[in-house]
N, C-alpha and C positions, 0 to 999 in steps of 0.2 A: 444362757451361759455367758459369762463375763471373768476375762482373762488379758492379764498385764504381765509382763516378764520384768518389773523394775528393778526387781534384786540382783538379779545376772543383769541387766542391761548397766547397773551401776557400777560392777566386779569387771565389766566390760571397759568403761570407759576410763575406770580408774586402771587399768593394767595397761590402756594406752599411754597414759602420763608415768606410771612405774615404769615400765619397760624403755623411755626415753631418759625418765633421770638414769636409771642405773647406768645406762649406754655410757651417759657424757660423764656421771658420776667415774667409773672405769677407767673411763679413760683420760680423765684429767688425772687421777692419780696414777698410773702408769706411766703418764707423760713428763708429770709433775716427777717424781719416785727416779724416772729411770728404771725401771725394773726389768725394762729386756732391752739386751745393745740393738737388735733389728725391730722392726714396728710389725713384725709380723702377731702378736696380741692383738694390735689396734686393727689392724687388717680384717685378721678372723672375728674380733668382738666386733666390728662395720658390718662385715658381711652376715653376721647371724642375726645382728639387731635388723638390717635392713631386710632378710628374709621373713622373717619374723612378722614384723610391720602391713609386710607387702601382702602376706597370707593373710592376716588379720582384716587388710584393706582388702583384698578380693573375694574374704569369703562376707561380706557385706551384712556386719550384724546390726541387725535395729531392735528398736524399743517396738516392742507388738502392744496394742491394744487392740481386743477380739470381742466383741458384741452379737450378740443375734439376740437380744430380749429385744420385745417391742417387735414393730409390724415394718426393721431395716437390720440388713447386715453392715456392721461397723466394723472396717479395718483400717486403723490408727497404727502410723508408724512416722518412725522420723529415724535416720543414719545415725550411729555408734561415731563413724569418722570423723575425728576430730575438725577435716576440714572442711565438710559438707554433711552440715546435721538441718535440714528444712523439712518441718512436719508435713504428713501428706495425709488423707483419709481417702478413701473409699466407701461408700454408702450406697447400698444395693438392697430396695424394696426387695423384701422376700417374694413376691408374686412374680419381678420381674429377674430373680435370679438364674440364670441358666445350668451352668455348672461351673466346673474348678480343677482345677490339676494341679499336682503336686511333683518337681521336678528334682532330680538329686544329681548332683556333680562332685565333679573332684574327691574322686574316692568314699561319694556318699556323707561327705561332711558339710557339701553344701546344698541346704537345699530352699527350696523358694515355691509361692504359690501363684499360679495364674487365675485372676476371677474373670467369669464371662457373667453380661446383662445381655437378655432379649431388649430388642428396641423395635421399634417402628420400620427400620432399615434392616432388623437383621440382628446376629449376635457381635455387640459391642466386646472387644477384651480389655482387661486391662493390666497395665503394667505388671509386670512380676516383682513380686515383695517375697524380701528373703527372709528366710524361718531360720539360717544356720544359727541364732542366739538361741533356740530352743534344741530343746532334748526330742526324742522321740516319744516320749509318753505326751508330752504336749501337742506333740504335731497331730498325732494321732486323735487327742481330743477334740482338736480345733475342726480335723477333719473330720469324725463325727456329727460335731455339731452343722458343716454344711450338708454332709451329705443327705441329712434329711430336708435341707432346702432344693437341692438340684433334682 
């Protein structure tokens, strides 16, 4: 099985640079306008853009590419964040695959995957890559397709 999320990863990235024009867009013309004698607009439009953002940055959505054809498991990912996007992969012989966990936070909207390798020393883990760009019909494939590895 072979699975990318580009279209949401793209609706993703581009909602990062919408949601900053509209911000400054807003608020130049309020500023520019006069439209309210106290800056409490500017205030609340700061504070919901910058909550906004800040959710968007912690629930850490990447680009997934998921592989398991062939005799390795491929997991390709690279950050949504505008300011820290460096691709990473994971590649895990199947024979040396251990297992996998799937972990869900923040009200179950975020959630991320741990892989483990058998090695020579023992089981390697690695780093948790986060699945909150995907749906749960997805996750659940992805998770399918290891479970018959582990």
């Amino acid at each position: 099985m072979t699975y990318n999320n580009l279209n949401k990863s793209t609706k993703i990235k581009y909602s990062y640079m919408l949601i900053v024009f509209l911000y400054i867009a807003l608020l130049v013309i309020s500023l520019f306008l006069a439209l309210f004698d106290n800056y409490y607009f500017e205030l609340g439009l700061t504070i919901i853009t910058l909550i906004t953002l800040f959710t968007m940055l912690y629930l850490g959505f990447n680009y997934i590419y998921f592989s398991d054809d062939g005799n390795i498991i491929i997991l390709r990912y690279y950050s949504l964040n505008p300011l820290f996007s460096e691709p990473k992969s994971i590649e895990i012989p199947k024979s040396s695959f251990s297992k996998f966990q799937i972990e869900h936070s923040f009200f179950g909207i975020k959630k991320s995957v741990i892989l483990y390798q058998k090695t020579k020393n023992g089981i390697a883990k690695y780093p948790s890559v986060s699945f909150s760009a995907l749906n749960t019909k997805e996750v659940e494939r992805i998770q399918m397709a290891l479970e018959k590895y582990a």
